[in-house]
PAGU-39581 format. One record per residue (C-alpha): residue number from 1; residue in three letters; chain; x, y, z. Coordinates in steps of 0.25 Angstrom, whole numbers, m for minus. Example, Ala and Ser with C-alpha at 12.3 -4.5 7.8 and 13.67 -1.06 7.14 Angstrom:
2
+------+------+-------+-------+-------+-------+
: resi : resn : chain :     X :     Y :     Z :
+------+------+-------+-------+-------+-------+
:    1 :  ALA :     A :    49 :   m18 :    31 :
:    2 :  SER :     A :    55 :    m4 :    29 :
+------+------+-------+-------+-------+-------+
% end
This chain:
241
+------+------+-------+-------+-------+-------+
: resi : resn : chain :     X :     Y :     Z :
+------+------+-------+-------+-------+-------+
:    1 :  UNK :     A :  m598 :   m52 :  1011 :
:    2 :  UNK :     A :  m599 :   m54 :   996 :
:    3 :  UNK :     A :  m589 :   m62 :   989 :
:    4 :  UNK :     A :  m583 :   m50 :   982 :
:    5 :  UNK :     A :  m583 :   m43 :   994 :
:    6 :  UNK :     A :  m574 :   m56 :  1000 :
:    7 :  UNK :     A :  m566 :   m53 :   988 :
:    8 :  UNK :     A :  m564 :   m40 :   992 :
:    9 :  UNK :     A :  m561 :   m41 :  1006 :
:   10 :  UNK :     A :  m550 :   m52 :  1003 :
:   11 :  UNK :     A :  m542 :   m42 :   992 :
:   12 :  UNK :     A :  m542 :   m31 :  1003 :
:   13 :  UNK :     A :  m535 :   m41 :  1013 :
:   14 :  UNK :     A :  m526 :   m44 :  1005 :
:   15 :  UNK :     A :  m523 :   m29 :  1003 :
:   16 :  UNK :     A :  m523 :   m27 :  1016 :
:   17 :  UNK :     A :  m535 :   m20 :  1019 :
:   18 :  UNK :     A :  m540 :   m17 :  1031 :
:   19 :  UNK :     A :  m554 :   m17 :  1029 :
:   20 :  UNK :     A :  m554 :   m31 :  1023 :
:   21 :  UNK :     A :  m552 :   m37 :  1036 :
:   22 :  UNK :     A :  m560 :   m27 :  1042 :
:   23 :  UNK :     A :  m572 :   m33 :  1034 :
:   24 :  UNK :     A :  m569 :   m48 :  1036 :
:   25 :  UNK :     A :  m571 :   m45 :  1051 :
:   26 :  UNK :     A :  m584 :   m38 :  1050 :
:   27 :  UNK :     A :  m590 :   m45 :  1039 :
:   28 :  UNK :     A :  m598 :   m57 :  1042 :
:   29 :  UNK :     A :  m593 :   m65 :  1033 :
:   30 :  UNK :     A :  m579 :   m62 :  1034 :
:   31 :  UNK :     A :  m575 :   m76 :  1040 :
:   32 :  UNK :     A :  m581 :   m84 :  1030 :
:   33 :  UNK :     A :  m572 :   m74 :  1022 :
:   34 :  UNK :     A :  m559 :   m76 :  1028 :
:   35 :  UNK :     A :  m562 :   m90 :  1029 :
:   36 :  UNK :     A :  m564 :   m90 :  1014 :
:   37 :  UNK :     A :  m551 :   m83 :  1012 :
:   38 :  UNK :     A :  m541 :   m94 :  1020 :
:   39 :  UNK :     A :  m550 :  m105 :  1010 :
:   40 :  UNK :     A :  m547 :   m96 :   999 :
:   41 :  UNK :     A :  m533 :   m96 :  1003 :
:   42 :  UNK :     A :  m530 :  m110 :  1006 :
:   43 :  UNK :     A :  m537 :  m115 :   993 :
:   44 :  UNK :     A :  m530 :  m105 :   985 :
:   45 :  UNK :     A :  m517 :  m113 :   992 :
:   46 :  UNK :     A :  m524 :  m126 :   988 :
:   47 :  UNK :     A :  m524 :  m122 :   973 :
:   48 :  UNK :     A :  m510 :  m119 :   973 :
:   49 :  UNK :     A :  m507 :  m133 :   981 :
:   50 :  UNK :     A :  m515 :  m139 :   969 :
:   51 :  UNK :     A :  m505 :  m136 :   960 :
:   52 :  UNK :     A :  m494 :  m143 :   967 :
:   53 :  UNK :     A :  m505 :  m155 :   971 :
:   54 :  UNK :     A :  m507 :  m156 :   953 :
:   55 :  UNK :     A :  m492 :  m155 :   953 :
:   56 :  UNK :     A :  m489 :  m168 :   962 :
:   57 :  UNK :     A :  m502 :  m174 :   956 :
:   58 :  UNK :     A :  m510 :  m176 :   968 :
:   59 :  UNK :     A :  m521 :  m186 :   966 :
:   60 :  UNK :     A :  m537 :  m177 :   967 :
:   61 :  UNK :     A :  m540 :  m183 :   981 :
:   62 :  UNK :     A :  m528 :  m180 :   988 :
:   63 :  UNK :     A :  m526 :  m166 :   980 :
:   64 :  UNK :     A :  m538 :  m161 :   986 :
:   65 :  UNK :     A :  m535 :  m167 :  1001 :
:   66 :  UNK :     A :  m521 :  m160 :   999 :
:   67 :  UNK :     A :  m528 :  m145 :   997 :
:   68 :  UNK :     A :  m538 :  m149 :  1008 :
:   69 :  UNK :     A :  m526 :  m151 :  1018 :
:   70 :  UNK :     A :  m518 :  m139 :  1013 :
:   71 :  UNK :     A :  m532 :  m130 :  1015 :
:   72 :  UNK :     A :  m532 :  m135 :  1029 :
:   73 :  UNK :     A :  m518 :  m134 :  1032 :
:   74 :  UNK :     A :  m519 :  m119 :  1027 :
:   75 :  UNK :     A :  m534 :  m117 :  1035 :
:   76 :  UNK :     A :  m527 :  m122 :  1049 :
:   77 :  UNK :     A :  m514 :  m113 :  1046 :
:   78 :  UNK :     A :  m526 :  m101 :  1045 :
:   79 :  UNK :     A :  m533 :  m104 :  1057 :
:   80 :  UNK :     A :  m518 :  m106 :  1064 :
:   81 :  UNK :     A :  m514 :   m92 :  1061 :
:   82 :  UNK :     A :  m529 :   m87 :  1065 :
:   83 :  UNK :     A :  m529 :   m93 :  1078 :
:   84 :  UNK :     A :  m514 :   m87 :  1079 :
:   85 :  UNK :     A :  m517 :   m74 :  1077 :
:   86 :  UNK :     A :  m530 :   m74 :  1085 :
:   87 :  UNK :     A :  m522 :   m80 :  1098 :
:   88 :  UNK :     A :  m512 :   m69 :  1097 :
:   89 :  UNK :     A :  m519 :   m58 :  1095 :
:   90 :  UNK :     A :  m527 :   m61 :  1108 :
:   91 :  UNK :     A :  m518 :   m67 :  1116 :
:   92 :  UNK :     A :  m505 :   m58 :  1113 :
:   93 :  UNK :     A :  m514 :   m45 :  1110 :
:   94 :  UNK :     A :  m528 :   m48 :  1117 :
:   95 :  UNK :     A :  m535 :   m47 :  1105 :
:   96 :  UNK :     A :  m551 :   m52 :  1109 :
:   97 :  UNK :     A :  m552 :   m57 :  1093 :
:   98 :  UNK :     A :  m562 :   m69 :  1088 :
:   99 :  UNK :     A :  m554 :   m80 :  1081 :
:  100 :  UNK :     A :  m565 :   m76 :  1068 :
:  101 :  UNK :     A :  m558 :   m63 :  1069 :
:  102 :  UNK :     A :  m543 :   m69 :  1068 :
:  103 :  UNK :     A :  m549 :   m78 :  1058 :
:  104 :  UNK :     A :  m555 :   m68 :  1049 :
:  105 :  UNK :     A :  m544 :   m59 :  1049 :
:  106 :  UNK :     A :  m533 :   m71 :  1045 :
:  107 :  UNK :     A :  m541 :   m77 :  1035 :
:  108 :  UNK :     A :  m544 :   m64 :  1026 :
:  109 :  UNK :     A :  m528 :   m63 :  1031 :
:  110 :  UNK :     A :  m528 :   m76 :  1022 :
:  111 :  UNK :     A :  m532 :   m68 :  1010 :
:  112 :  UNK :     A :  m518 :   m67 :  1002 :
:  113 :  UNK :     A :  m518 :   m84 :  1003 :
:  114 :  UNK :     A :  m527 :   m82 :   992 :
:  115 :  UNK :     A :  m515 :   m81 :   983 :
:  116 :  UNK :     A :  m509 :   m93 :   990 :
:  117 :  UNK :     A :  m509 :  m103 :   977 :
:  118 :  UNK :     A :  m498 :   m94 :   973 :
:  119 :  UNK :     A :  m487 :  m101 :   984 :
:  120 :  UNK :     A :  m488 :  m112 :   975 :
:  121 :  UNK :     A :  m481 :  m104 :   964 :
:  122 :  UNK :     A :  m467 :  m110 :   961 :
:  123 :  UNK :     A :  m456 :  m106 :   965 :
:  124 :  UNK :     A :  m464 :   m92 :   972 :
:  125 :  UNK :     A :  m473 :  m100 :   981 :
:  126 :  UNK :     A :  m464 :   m98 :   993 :
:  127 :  UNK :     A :  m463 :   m81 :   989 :
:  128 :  UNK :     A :  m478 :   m83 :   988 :
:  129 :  UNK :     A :  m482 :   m88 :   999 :
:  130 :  UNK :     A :  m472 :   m80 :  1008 :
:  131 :  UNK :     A :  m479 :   m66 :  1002 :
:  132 :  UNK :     A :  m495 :   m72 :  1005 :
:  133 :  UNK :     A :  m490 :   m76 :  1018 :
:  134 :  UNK :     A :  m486 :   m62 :  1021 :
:  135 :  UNK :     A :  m496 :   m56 :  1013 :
:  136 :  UNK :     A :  m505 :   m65 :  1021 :
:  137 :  UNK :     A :  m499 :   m62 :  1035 :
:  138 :  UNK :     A :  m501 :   m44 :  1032 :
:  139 :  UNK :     A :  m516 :   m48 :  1030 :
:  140 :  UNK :     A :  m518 :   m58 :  1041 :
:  141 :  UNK :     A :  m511 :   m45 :  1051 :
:  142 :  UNK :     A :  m520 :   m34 :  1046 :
:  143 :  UNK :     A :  m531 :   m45 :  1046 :
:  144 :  UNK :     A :  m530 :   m46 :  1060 :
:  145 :  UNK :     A :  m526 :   m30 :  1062 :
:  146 :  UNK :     A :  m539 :   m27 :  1058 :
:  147 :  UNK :     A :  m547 :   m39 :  1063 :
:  148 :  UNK :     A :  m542 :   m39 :  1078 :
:  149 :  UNK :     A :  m540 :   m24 :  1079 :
:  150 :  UNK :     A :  m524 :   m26 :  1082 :
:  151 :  UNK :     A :  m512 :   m15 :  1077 :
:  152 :  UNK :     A :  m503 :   m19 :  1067 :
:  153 :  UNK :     A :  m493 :   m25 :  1077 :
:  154 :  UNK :     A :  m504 :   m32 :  1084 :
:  155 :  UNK :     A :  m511 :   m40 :  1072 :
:  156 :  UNK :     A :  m495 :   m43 :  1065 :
:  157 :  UNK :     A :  m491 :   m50 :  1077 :
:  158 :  UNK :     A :  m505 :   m57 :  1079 :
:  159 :  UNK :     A :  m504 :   m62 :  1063 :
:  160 :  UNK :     A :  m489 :   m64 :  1063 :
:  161 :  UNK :     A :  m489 :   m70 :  1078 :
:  162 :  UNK :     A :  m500 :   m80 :  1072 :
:  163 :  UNK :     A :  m493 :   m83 :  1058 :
:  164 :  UNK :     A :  m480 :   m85 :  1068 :
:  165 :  UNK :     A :  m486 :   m94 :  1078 :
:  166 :  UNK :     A :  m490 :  m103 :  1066 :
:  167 :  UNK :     A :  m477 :  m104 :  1059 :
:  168 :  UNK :     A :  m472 :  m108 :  1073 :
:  169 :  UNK :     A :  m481 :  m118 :  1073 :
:  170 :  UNK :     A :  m478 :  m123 :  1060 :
:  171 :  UNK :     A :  m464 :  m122 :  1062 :
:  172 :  UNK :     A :  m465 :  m130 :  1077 :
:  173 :  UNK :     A :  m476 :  m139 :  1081 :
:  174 :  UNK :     A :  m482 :  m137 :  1068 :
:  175 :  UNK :     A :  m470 :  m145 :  1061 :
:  176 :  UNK :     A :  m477 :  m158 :  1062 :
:  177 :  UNK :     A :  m490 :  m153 :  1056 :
:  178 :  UNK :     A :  m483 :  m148 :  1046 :
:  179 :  UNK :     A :  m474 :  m161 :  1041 :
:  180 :  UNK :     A :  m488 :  m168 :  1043 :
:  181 :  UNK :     A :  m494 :  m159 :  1033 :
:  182 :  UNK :     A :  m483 :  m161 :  1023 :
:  183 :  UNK :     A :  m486 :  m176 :  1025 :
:  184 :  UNK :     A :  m500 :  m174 :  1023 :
:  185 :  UNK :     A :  m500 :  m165 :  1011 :
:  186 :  UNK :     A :  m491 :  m177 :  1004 :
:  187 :  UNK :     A :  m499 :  m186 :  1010 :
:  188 :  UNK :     A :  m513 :  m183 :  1003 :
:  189 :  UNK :     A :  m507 :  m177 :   991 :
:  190 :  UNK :     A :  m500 :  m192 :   989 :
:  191 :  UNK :     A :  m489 :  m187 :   983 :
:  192 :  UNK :     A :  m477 :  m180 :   989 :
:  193 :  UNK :     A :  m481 :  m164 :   985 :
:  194 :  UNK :     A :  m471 :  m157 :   977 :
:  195 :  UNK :     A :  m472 :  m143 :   977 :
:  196 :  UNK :     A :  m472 :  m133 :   964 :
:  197 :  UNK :     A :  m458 :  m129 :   965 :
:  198 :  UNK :     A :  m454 :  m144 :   966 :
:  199 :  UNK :     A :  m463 :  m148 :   954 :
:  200 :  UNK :     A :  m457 :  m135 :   945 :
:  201 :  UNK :     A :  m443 :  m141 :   949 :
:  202 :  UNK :     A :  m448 :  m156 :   944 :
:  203 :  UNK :     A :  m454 :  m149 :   931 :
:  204 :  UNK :     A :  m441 :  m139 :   930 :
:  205 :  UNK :     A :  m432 :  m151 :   932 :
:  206 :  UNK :     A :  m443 :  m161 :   923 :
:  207 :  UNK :     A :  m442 :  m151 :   911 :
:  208 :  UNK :     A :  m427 :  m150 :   910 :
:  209 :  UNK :     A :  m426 :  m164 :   909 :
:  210 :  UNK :     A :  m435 :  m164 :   897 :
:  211 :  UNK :     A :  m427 :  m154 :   892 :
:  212 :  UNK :     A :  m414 :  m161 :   893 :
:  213 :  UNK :     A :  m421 :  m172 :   886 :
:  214 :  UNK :     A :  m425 :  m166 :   876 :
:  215 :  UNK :     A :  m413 :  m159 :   873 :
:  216 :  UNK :     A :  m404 :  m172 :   875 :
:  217 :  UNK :     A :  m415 :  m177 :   865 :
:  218 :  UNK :     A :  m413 :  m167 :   854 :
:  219 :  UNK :     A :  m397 :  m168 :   856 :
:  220 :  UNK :     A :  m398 :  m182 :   853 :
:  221 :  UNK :     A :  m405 :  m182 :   841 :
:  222 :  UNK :     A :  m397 :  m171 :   835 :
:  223 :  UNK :     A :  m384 :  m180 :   838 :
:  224 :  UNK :     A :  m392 :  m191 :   831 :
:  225 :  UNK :     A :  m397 :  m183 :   819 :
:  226 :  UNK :     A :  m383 :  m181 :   813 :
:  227 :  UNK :     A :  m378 :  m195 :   815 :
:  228 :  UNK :     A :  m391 :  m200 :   807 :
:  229 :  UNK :     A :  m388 :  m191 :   795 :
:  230 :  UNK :     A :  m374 :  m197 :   795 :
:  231 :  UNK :     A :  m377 :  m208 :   795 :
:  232 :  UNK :     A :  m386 :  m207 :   783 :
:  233 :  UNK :     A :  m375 :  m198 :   776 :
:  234 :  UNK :     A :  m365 :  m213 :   776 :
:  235 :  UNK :     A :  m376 :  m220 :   772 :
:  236 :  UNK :     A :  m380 :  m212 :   761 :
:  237 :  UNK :     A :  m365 :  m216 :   754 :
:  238 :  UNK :     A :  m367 :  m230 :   756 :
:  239 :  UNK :     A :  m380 :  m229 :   746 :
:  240 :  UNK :     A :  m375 :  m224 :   735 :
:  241 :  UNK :     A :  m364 :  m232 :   734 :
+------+------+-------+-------+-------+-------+
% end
């Protein structure tokens, strides 16, 4: 498969065509596709966490150990929800699937991540990132659909089973991974991470300051102005006599 031809295959995905992910299953290079379009997406997530990295002034050593560990955190949430949706449709619905297959169909499902440097937007990012994860979850289903040869119902409680067993997770046992990734974000940043709607607050908040300032400024020596001209209008007097 050409690269063009990758190209193509990812714009049908995230159109919602079936053919896309009826190629990335027969073409021999589709893994090494769908593998490329989860690196695509996590690093297209690292550029936007750069921006808040620049932002907190992060040293260049730990700047790039920071996007290394968000790129992993973001691979092992894709091979979590793989593994998910693989269990349950074979166990649940006696689907005799290869994991390759699960995998090829969630990582073309990753296509709409692509955009994913966008959550960072301030202020949107949460809006953002609420409509790729749902966009991300409507390809992931036809994804596997077409891959595992399921009906509609089957392959939405397959994806949406998976995406819900690693909520749970996260929401559970997975609690204490979570507050140790916190700490180890801010711990090879070096710095406590702000994020960009904390920082636009701090340069919001920052700028009316300096505006007050200067206004204060600009009050004060329009008060003194006058007072120096009356003063040299009595002492004028004084000279001629």
């Amino acid at each position: 498969m050409t690269l063009f031809e990758a190209i193509g295959l990812v714009g049908r995905s995230l159109r919602l065509d079936p053919s896309a992910f009826e190629v990335i299953q027969t073409s021999p290079s589709g893994f090494r596709v769908a593998i490329m379009v989860v690196a695509l997406g996590t690093l297209s997530e690292a550029i936007g966490q750069s921006i808040v990295l620049f932002a907190n002034r992060v040293r260049p050593r730990r700047f790039v150990l920071s996007l290394l560990l968000s790129s992993g955190i973001q691979a092992f949430g894709m091979v979590f929800w793989t593994a998910s949706v693989w269990l349950v449709a074979g166990r649940v619905f006696g689907i005799d699937a290869s994991l390759r297959q699960v995998t090829r169909a969630v990582g073309l499902g990753y296509s709409p991540y692509l955009f994913s440097f966008f959550i960072l937007v301030p202020f949107f990012g949460t809006f953002i990132n609420g409509v790729l994860s749902l966009w991300r979850l409507l390809v992931v289903v036809l994804a596997v659909e077409v891959a595992l040869d399921l009906t509609v119902r089957q392959a939405l409680l397959s994806s949406a089973l998976g995406w819900l067993l690693l909520q749970v997770v996260k929401s559970t046992i997975g609690r204490p991974v979570i507050s140790l990734t916190r700490f180890m974000r801010q711990h090879v940043a070096g710095v406590k991470l702000s994020n960009l709607n904390e920082l636009f607050k701090q340069l919001r908040s920052s700028s009316q300051e300096a505006t007050k300032l200067s206004r204060e400024v600009t009050m004060t020596s329009s008060q003194q102005q006058p007072r120096a001209q009356s003063s040299q209008a009595d002492i004028a007097p004084k000279d001629k006599s």
